[in-house]
N, C-alpha and C positions, 0 to 999 in steps of 0.2 A: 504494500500500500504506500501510497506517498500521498500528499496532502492536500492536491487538486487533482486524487485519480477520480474522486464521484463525477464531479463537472466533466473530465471527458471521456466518462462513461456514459451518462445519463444525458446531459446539457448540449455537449460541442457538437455531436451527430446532428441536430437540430439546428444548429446555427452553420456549422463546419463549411457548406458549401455557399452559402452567401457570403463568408468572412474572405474566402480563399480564393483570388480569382485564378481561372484558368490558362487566362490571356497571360497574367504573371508571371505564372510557371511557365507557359512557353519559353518566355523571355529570357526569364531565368536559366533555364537548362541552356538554351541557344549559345548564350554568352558561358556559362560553364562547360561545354562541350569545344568553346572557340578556344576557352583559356588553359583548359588541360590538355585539346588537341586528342583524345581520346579516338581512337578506331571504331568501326561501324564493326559490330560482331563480338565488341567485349563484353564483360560482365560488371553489371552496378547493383549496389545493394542502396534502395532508398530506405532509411528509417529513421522516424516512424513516418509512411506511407499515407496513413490519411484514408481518404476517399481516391489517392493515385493520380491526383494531375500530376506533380512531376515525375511519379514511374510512367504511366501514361506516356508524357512526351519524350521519353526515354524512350521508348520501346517504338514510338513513332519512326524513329530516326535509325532506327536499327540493329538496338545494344537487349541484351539478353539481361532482362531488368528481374531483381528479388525484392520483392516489398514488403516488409517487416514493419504490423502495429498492433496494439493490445486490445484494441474496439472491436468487438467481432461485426460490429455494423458498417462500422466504415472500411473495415477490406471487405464487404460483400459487396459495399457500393466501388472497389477500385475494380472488382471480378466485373462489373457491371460495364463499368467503364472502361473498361480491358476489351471486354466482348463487344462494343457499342462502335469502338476504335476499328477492331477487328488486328488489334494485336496480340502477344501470349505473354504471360509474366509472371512468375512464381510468385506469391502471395503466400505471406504465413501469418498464423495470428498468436502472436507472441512479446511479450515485453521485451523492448529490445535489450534490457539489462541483463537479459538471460540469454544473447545472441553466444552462439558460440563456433562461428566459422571462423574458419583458419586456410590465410592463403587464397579466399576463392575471388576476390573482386580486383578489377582495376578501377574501380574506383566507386567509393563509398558518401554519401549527402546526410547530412543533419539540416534540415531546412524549417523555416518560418520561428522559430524560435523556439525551438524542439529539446534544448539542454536549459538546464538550473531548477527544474522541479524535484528533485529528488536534493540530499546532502551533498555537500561539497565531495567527501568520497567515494559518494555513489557516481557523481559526472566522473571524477577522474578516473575511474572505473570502466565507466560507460567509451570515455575514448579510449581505452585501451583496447575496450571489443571490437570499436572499428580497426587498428592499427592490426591485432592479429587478423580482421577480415580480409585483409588488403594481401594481393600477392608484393612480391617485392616491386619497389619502384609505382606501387599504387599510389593515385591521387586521395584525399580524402578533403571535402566541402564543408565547410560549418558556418550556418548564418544563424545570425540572433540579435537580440538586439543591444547596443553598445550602453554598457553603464552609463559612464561619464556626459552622456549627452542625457542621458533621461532624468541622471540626479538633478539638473539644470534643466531641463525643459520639459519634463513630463507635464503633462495635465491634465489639473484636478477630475475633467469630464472627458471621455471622447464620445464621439455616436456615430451609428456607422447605418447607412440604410440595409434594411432586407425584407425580403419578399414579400413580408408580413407587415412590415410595421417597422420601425427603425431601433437597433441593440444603442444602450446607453450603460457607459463602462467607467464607475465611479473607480479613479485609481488614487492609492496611495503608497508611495515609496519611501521607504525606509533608508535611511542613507545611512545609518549605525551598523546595517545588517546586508546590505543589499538587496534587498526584496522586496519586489512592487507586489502590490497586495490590487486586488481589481473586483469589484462586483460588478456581476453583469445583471442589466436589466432589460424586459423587452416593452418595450412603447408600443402599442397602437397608432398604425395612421393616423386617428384625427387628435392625438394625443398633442395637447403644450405642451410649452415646453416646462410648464411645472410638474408636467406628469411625474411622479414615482414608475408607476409599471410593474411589471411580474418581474420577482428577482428570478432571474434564470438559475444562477450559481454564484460558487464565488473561487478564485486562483490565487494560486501565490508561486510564483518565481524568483528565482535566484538569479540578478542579472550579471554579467560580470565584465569587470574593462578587459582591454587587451592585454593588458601586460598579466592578467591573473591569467587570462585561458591559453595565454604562451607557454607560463610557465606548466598548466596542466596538463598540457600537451606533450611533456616531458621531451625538451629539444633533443636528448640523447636518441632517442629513437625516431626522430624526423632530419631526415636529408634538406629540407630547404621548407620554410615554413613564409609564405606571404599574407599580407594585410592587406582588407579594401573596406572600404567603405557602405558597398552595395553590393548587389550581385549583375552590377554591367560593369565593374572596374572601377566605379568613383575610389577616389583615393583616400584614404581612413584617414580621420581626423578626431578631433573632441568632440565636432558640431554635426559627424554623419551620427541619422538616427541608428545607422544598422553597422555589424560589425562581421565583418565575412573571414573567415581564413579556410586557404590555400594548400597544403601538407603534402608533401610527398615524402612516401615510407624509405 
Protein backbone atom coordinates (compact mmCIF):
# COMPACT_ATOMS: atom_id res chain seq x y z
CA UNK A 1 0.00 0.00 0.00
CA UNK A 2 1.34 3.54 -0.23
CA UNK A 3 -0.63 6.53 0.54
CA UNK A 4 -2.49 7.65 -2.79
CA UNK A 5 -2.80 3.97 -3.89
CA UNK A 6 -7.07 4.21 -3.19
CA UNK A 7 -7.23 7.49 -5.49
CA UNK A 8 -5.62 5.52 -8.26
CA UNK A 9 -7.45 2.69 -7.62
CA UNK A 10 -10.81 3.87 -7.37
CA UNK A 11 -10.64 7.94 -8.54
CA UNK A 12 -7.83 8.21 -11.58
CA UNK A 13 -9.63 5.47 -13.93
CA UNK A 14 -12.59 8.01 -13.85
CA UNK A 15 -10.66 11.19 -14.54
CA UNK A 16 -7.37 9.36 -16.16
CA UNK A 17 -8.39 9.99 -19.77
CA UNK A 18 -9.47 13.55 -19.77
CA UNK A 19 -6.31 14.59 -17.50
CA UNK A 20 -3.85 12.77 -20.12
CA UNK A 21 -3.93 13.91 -23.58
CA UNK A 22 -3.07 11.62 -26.39
CA UNK A 23 -1.93 14.24 -28.75
CA UNK A 24 0.93 14.72 -25.77
CA UNK A 25 2.09 11.49 -25.77
CA UNK A 26 2.40 11.45 -29.23
CA UNK A 27 4.69 14.24 -28.83
CA UNK A 28 6.39 13.12 -26.28
CA UNK A 29 7.40 9.73 -27.59
CA UNK A 30 8.34 11.49 -31.05
CA UNK A 31 10.84 13.61 -29.45
CA UNK A 32 12.08 10.73 -27.00
CA UNK A 33 12.59 8.32 -29.98
CA UNK A 34 14.43 11.60 -31.80
CA UNK A 35 16.68 11.84 -28.62
CA UNK A 36 17.65 8.30 -27.86
CA UNK A 37 17.64 7.44 -31.78
CA UNK A 38 16.25 4.07 -30.79
CA UNK A 39 15.70 1.34 -33.75
CA UNK A 40 12.27 0.20 -35.05
CA UNK A 41 12.13 -3.49 -33.62
CA UNK A 42 13.58 -2.83 -30.01
CA UNK A 43 12.03 -3.58 -26.90
CA UNK A 44 10.52 -0.60 -24.34
CA UNK A 45 9.20 -1.34 -21.05
CA UNK A 46 6.50 1.62 -20.31
CA UNK A 47 5.79 1.84 -16.44
CA UNK A 48 3.24 2.60 -15.10
CA UNK A 49 1.39 2.22 -18.57
CA UNK A 50 -1.93 3.86 -17.77
CA UNK A 51 -4.77 3.48 -20.09
CA UNK A 52 -1.27 3.05 -22.99
CA UNK A 53 -1.15 6.34 -24.83
CA UNK A 54 2.49 6.37 -24.76
CA UNK A 55 2.98 2.32 -25.03
CA UNK A 56 0.36 2.85 -27.70
CA UNK A 57 2.59 5.37 -29.68
CA UNK A 58 5.34 3.03 -29.14
CA UNK A 59 4.07 0.39 -30.75
CA UNK A 60 2.74 2.63 -33.58
CA UNK A 61 6.18 3.27 -34.63
CA UNK A 62 7.27 -0.16 -34.47
CA UNK A 63 9.05 -1.02 -31.05
CA UNK A 64 7.92 -4.24 -29.24
CA UNK A 65 6.23 -2.40 -26.30
CA UNK A 66 5.69 -4.04 -22.21
CA UNK A 67 3.34 -2.01 -20.30
CA UNK A 68 3.41 -2.49 -16.65
CA UNK A 69 0.52 -0.83 -14.19
CA UNK A 70 -1.32 -1.86 -10.86
CA UNK A 71 -5.02 -0.77 -12.03
CA UNK A 72 -6.50 -3.60 -13.55
CA UNK A 73 -8.91 -1.15 -15.33
CA UNK A 74 -6.70 0.95 -16.98
CA UNK A 75 -4.53 -1.89 -18.61
CA UNK A 76 -7.93 -3.21 -19.82
CA UNK A 77 -8.56 0.08 -21.24
CA UNK A 78 -4.49 0.01 -22.80
CA UNK A 79 -5.69 -3.95 -24.38
CA UNK A 80 -8.44 -1.75 -25.74
CA UNK A 81 -6.58 0.79 -27.11
CA UNK A 82 -3.92 -1.69 -28.38
CA UNK A 83 -6.72 -3.56 -30.30
CA UNK A 84 -8.40 -0.09 -31.58
CA UNK A 85 -4.65 0.94 -32.97
CA UNK A 86 -4.40 -2.55 -34.34
CA UNK A 87 -1.05 -2.92 -32.68
CA UNK A 88 0.34 -5.88 -30.04
CA UNK A 89 1.93 -5.03 -26.76
CA UNK A 90 2.53 -7.15 -23.67
CA UNK A 91 0.55 -5.65 -20.91
CA UNK A 92 0.97 -6.87 -17.29
CA UNK A 93 -0.82 -5.81 -14.34
CA UNK A 94 1.47 -5.43 -11.62
CA UNK A 95 3.03 -2.89 -9.33
CA UNK A 96 5.95 -1.81 -10.85
CA UNK A 97 7.96 -2.09 -7.53
CA UNK A 98 7.76 -5.78 -7.91
CA UNK A 99 9.02 -5.42 -11.62
CA UNK A 100 11.74 -7.82 -11.97
CA UNK A 101 13.24 -8.09 -15.49
CA UNK A 102 16.62 -8.37 -16.11
CA UNK A 103 18.44 -7.37 -19.29
CA UNK A 104 15.37 -7.22 -21.42
CA UNK A 105 14.74 -3.48 -22.72
CA UNK A 106 16.50 -0.93 -24.67
CA UNK A 107 14.95 1.30 -23.33
CA UNK A 108 12.63 1.99 -20.20
CA UNK A 109 9.97 5.52 -19.42
CA UNK A 110 8.73 6.63 -16.05
CA UNK A 111 6.30 9.39 -17.60
CA UNK A 112 3.79 12.10 -16.31
CA UNK A 113 4.84 12.11 -12.82
CA UNK A 114 4.80 8.56 -12.05
CA UNK A 115 7.83 8.47 -9.05
CA UNK A 116 7.69 10.03 -5.34
CA UNK A 117 4.44 8.32 -4.17
CA UNK A 118 5.87 5.60 -2.21
CA UNK A 119 9.23 6.49 0.60
CA UNK A 120 12.38 7.92 -0.46
CA UNK A 121 13.72 4.14 -0.43
CA UNK A 122 11.12 2.69 -2.17
CA UNK A 123 12.00 5.23 -5.49
CA UNK A 124 15.54 4.57 -5.18
CA UNK A 125 14.60 1.03 -5.24
CA UNK A 126 12.10 1.42 -7.95
CA UNK A 127 15.07 2.83 -10.20
CA UNK A 128 17.03 0.31 -9.70
CA UNK A 129 14.22 -2.13 -11.25
CA UNK A 130 14.42 -0.10 -14.36
CA UNK A 131 18.58 -0.12 -14.56
CA UNK A 132 18.57 -4.18 -14.02
CA UNK A 133 15.60 -3.98 -16.82
CA UNK A 134 17.64 -2.29 -19.28
CA UNK A 135 20.02 -4.47 -21.47
CA UNK A 136 23.59 -2.88 -21.53
CA UNK A 137 23.85 0.54 -23.12
CA UNK A 138 19.87 0.98 -22.48
CA UNK A 139 18.27 4.24 -22.58
CA UNK A 140 16.17 4.82 -19.49
CA UNK A 141 13.35 8.23 -19.57
CA UNK A 142 12.17 9.80 -16.29
CA UNK A 143 9.74 12.83 -16.30
CA UNK A 144 8.11 14.43 -13.25
CA UNK A 145 7.76 17.39 -12.08
CA UNK A 146 10.67 19.76 -10.83
CA UNK A 147 10.68 20.76 -7.02
CA UNK A 148 12.32 23.82 -7.12
CA UNK A 149 9.81 25.52 -9.46
CA UNK A 150 6.74 24.22 -7.76
CA UNK A 151 8.09 25.30 -4.15
CA UNK A 152 7.97 28.85 -5.99
CA UNK A 153 5.17 28.77 -8.09
CA UNK A 154 2.65 26.11 -7.34
CA UNK A 155 -0.90 27.16 -6.95
CA UNK A 156 -3.07 27.27 -4.20
CA UNK A 157 -6.00 26.02 -7.17
CA UNK A 158 -5.72 24.54 -10.55
CA UNK A 159 -8.90 23.39 -12.70
CA UNK A 160 -8.70 21.51 -15.42
CA UNK A 161 -11.94 20.82 -17.98
CA UNK A 162 -13.47 17.22 -18.45
CA UNK A 163 -16.14 15.76 -20.06
CA UNK A 164 -18.35 16.01 -17.34
CA UNK A 165 -17.81 19.12 -15.74
CA UNK A 166 -14.42 20.69 -14.85
CA UNK A 167 -11.75 18.76 -11.93
CA UNK A 168 -10.73 21.53 -9.40
CA UNK A 169 -7.38 20.55 -7.52
CA UNK A 170 -6.81 22.39 -4.10
CA UNK A 171 -2.81 21.96 -3.74
CA UNK A 172 -0.74 22.35 -0.96
CA UNK A 173 3.18 21.83 -0.63
CA UNK A 174 5.13 21.28 1.96
CA UNK A 175 8.60 22.76 1.59
CA UNK A 176 9.95 21.10 5.19
CA UNK A 177 9.00 17.76 3.45
CA UNK A 178 8.75 17.98 -0.16
CA UNK A 179 5.40 16.82 -0.79
CA UNK A 180 2.53 18.48 -2.54
CA UNK A 181 -0.55 17.21 -0.94
CA UNK A 182 -3.69 17.82 -3.65
CA UNK A 183 -7.46 17.37 -3.28
CA UNK A 184 -9.33 16.70 -6.16
CA UNK A 185 -12.69 17.81 -6.64
CA UNK A 186 -15.35 17.45 -9.40
CA UNK A 187 -17.52 20.64 -10.54
CA UNK A 188 -20.49 20.41 -12.48
CA UNK A 189 -21.00 22.52 -15.71
CA UNK A 190 -23.15 25.16 -14.42
CA UNK A 191 -21.16 25.12 -11.33
CA UNK A 192 -19.30 28.84 -9.97
CA UNK A 193 -16.98 29.29 -9.34
CA UNK A 194 -17.70 29.18 -5.41
CA UNK A 195 -18.76 25.64 -6.03
CA UNK A 196 -17.04 23.13 -3.52
CA UNK A 197 -18.20 19.93 -5.70
CA UNK A 198 -17.69 16.13 -5.14
CA UNK A 199 -14.22 15.42 -3.53
CA UNK A 200 -13.12 12.94 -5.86
CA UNK A 201 -9.99 11.92 -3.80
CA UNK A 202 -7.04 13.08 -2.34
CA UNK A 203 -2.71 12.60 -3.26
CA UNK A 204 0.23 13.10 -1.89
CA UNK A 205 3.70 13.02 -3.74
CA UNK A 206 7.18 13.39 -3.09
CA UNK A 207 8.47 15.91 -5.60
CA UNK A 208 12.13 16.11 -5.90
CA UNK A 209 14.86 18.63 -7.41
CA UNK A 210 17.41 17.58 -9.78
CA UNK A 211 20.36 17.34 -7.99
CA UNK A 212 18.32 14.77 -5.37
CA UNK A 213 17.18 12.32 -8.22
CA UNK A 214 20.81 12.55 -9.74
CA UNK A 215 22.01 11.43 -6.82
CA UNK A 216 19.20 8.52 -6.61
CA UNK A 217 20.00 7.45 -9.76
CA UNK A 218 23.29 6.22 -8.37
CA UNK A 219 25.96 7.89 -11.08
CA UNK A 220 28.02 4.76 -10.54
CA UNK A 221 25.87 2.64 -12.48
CA UNK A 222 24.93 5.30 -15.28
CA UNK A 223 27.40 5.87 -18.23
CA UNK A 224 26.08 9.45 -19.14
CA UNK A 225 23.05 10.99 -17.34
CA UNK A 226 21.29 14.22 -19.12
CA UNK A 227 18.93 17.07 -17.84
CA UNK A 228 15.94 18.81 -19.72
CA UNK A 229 13.40 20.76 -18.90
CA UNK A 230 10.42 19.11 -20.87
CA UNK A 231 10.10 16.36 -22.99
CA UNK A 232 10.98 18.30 -26.50
CA UNK A 233 14.42 19.26 -25.03
CA UNK A 234 13.74 22.63 -23.31
CA UNK A 235 16.78 23.04 -21.38
CA UNK A 236 16.39 22.48 -17.20
CA UNK A 237 16.27 25.33 -15.35
CA UNK A 238 14.76 26.41 -11.79
CA UNK A 239 11.77 28.08 -13.74
CA UNK A 240 10.93 24.71 -16.14
CA UNK A 241 7.70 23.25 -14.56
CA UNK A 242 8.90 19.61 -15.49
CA UNK A 243 12.05 17.86 -14.84
CA UNK A 244 13.14 15.08 -17.45
CA UNK A 245 16.23 12.87 -17.21
CA UNK A 246 18.03 11.18 -19.96
CA UNK A 247 20.22 7.79 -18.49
CA UNK A 248 22.19 5.52 -20.25
CA UNK A 249 23.17 2.19 -18.59
Amino acid sequence: MFQSERFFREAWPTISQAVESPADAARAVQWILGRTGLTRGTAVLDAPCGFGRHSVEFARRGYHVTGVDFNETEVERARSAAKSARVTMRLMCQDMRDMEFSGEFDLAVNLFSSIGYFSDDEDRLLLDRFWHALKPGGLFVLDTRNRDHSVRAMPPEERLPVDDGTLRIENRFDATTSRWHARWWRLPHEAGDAATGELVGETEIRLYAAHELRAMLRPERWSQVDVYGALDGTPFSLDTPRLVFVARK
